[in-house]
N, C-alpha and C positions, 0 to 999 in steps of 0.2 A: 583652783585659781592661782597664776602663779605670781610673783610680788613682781614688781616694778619700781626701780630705781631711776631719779631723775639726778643727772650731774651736770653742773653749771663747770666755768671756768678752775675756779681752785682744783679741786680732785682733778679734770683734768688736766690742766699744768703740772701735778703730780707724775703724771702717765708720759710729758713728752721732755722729759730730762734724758741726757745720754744713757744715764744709768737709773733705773726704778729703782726706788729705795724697799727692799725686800717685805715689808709690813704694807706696802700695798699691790705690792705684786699677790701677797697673800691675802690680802681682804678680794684681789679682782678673781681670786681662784677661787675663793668662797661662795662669792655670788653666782661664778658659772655651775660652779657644782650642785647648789642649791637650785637652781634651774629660774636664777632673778633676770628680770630684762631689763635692760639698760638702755635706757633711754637719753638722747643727747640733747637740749632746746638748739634751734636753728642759729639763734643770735651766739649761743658758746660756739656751736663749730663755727661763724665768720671773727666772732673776737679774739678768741684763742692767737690763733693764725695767722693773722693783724697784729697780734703783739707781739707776737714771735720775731715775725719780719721785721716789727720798728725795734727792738732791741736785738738786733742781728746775731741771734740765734739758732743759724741755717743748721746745728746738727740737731736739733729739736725735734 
């Protein structure tokens, strides 16, 4: 059975910075390699997104 990871906003707000901070580029290489699924709730990928645009963030 293989593990499954649930990420909300924070962690991902991690991921849409110009530049990934190297400690989570290596935690997201861990999980692939471990063979984890990652899973996204629907309401993080429309708020994410939405907050990006209201804090004019376009290289996000």
């Amino acid at each position: 059975m293989s593990r499954v990871i649930l990420l909300h906003t924070h962690p991902l707000s991690k991921l849409t910075y110009p530049k990934i901070d190297p400690k989570v580029q290596q935690w997201l290489k861990s999980l692939q390699e471990s063979k984890t699924t990652i899973r996204i709730p629907e309401i993080a990928d429309y708020e994410l997104p939405c907050e990006l645009i209201r804090e004019g963030k376009s290289r996000s």
